[in-house]
N, C-alpha and C positions, 0 to 999 in steps of 0.2 A: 147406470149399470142396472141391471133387469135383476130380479129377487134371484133369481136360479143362480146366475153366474157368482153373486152377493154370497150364497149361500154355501157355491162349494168353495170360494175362497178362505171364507170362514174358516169351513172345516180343513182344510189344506194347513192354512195357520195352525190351527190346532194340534194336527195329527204330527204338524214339523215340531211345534213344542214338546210334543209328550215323546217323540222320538230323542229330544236334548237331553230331559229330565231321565229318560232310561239311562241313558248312554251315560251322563255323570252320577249314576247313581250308582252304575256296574263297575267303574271306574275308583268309586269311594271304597266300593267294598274292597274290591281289589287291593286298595291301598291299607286300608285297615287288615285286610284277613296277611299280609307280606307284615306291618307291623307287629301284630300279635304273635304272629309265627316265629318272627325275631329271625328269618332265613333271608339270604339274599336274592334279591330278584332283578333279572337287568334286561338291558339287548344288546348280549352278547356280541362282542367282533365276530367276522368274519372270521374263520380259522381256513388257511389254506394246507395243503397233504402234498407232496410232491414224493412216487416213489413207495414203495412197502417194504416196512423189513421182514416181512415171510419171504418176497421176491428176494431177497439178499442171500438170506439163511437157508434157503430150500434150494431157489435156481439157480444163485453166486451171479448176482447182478452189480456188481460192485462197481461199475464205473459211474461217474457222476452225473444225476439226473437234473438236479439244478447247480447251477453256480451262483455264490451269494450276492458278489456286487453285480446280478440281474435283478435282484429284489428292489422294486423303483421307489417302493416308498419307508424312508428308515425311519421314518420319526415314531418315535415307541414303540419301532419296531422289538418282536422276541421267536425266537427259534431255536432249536435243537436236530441233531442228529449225528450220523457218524462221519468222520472224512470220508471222502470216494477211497477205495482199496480195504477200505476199513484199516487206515491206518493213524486214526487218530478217532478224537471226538470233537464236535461244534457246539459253540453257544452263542447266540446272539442276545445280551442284554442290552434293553434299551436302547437300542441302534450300535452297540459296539460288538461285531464280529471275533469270539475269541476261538482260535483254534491251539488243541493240545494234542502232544504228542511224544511216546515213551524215551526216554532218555538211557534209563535204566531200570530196576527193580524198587529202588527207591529214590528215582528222581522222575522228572517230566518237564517238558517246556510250554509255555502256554505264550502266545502269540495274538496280537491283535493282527487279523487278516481277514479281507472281504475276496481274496483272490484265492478262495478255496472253493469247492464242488461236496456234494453228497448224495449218495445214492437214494437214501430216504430223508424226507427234509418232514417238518412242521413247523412252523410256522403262523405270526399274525401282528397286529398294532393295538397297541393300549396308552393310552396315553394319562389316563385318571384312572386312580385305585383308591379301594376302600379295605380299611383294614381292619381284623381281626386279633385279638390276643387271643393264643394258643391255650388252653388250661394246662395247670400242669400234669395231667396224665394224658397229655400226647404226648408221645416219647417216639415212636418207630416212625415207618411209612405208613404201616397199617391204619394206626393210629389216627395221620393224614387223612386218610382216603375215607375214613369213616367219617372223621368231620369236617370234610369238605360236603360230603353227602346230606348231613344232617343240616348242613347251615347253606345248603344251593336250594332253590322254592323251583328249579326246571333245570333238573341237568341233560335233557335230553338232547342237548349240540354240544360239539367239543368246548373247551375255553382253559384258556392260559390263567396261570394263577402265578406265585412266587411267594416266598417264605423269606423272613430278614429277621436273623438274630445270631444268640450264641448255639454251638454245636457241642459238646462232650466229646462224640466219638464218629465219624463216620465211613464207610466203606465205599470209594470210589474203585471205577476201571475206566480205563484207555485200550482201545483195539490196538491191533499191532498185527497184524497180520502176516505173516513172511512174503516176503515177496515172490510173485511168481506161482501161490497158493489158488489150488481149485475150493471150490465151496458148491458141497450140496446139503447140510445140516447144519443144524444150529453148532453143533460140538463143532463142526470142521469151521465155522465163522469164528468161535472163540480162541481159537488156536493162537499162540502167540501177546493174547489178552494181556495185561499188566495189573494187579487189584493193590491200592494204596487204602493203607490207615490213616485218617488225619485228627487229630484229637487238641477238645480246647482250641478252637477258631471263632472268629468272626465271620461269617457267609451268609452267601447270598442262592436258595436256589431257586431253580426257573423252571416252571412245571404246565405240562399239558393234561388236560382231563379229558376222557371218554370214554363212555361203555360202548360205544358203537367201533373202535378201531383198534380191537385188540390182534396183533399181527400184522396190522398197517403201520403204527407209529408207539404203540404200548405192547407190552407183553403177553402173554395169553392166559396169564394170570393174577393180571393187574388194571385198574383203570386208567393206572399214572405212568409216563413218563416222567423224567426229572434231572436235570441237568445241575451240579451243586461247583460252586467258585467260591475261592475264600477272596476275603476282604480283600487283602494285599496282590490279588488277584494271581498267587503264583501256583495257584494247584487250581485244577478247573477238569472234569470227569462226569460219567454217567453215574446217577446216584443206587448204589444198592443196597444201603442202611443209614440206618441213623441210629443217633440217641442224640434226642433234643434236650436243651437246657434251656431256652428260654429264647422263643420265635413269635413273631407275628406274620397272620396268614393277610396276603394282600390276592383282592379280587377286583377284576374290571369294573368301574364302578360306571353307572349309566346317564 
């Protein structure tokens, strides 16, 4: 082999070493600057959207934009949204499809069923979590959302989260729609609504994050969605309040 050709392979060697040596060095810091942070850092699932609840609540788009048992892959699987008509609410924990719906004022029936539909879906799979103790001055939603924030190192994609422990007090609602009801506002969508107290429970709830999809699948004054089931799994609702007694925050873990 002739000096020349000798000598750019040398350097060829070289330049690919000192390229490895960056790359785990960028790599170390990264991992140290996510430990010191003490924030979680991951890659994210996939979050799928199917559906907007502005289109519900502004154009009365209420018939069903997905149907659940189309969703091909269940395994840790999680989703929320409302029944098509808006007459009930959906939760998909863990691959178990539960649908609720108003009974009366202070009852509801909650149903395991994949042969339901929704106009606005969310949706995705997790299968491994990493969990968080709540301190004890998380007590509301708010509360939530601000430490979800302070312990996420990139929330800039959506992601599922879930909360498991004890409750004190909470505020759900179930849609209920009248049948044969037009919709062009949020007020004409609530119509019929049902709101229950449930206090002192064991639950489970199942929560989406975004800043980017507020009037798509969150509020337009929230980051979160949040779908709350008790233990015994007989009450199961969109969540409007809380007061926490003592939860752990579970996150996608990577």
């Amino acid at each position: 082999m002739s000096d020349f050709y000798f000598n750019k392979l040398m350097n060829l060697n070289i330049l690919t070493i000192g390229l490895g040596l960056i790359i785990l060095s960028m790599t170390a810091c990264n991992t140290s600057h996510n430990q010191e942070s003490g924030k979680h850092s991951d890659i994210r699932p996939e979050i799928e959207v199917v559906g907007a609840m502005k289109n519900v609540m502004w154009k009365g788009e209420l018939d069903g934009n997905i149907y659940l048992d189309t969703i091909a892959n269940k395994t840790g699987l999680y989703g929320l949204g409302p029944l098509s008509e808006l007459k009930g609410e959906l939760l998909i924990n863990n691959g178990i499809s539960y649908a609720s719906k108003v009974l009366s004022d202070s009852s509801m029936t909650v149903e395991k069923n994949y042969d339901v539909s929704a106009p606005f879906f969310v949706y995705g799979n997790v299968t491994e979590w990493q969990a968080f103790d709540l301190p004890d001055e998380v007590k509301s939603i708010s509360d939530i959302e601000r430490f979800i924030i302070q312990h996420i190192d990139d929330y800039d994609k959506p992601f599922i989260f879930k909360l498991i422990g004890k409750v004190k007090s909470a505020k759900i609602h179930i849609q209920n729609l009248p049948e044969g009801s037009k919709v062009s506002s949020p007020k004409e969508a609530h119509v019929g609504q049902v709101n229950y107290t449930i206090e002192e429970v064991d639950a489970e709830i199942i929560g989406f994050f975004s800043k980017h999809h507020k009037g798509i699948f969150t509020h337009h004054d929230s980051f979160l969605h949040m779908h709350l089931i008790t233990k015994d799994e007989s009450k199961m609702g969109h969540l409007d309040a809380i007061e926490i007694v003592k939860m752990k925050l579970y996150l996608a873990k990577n």
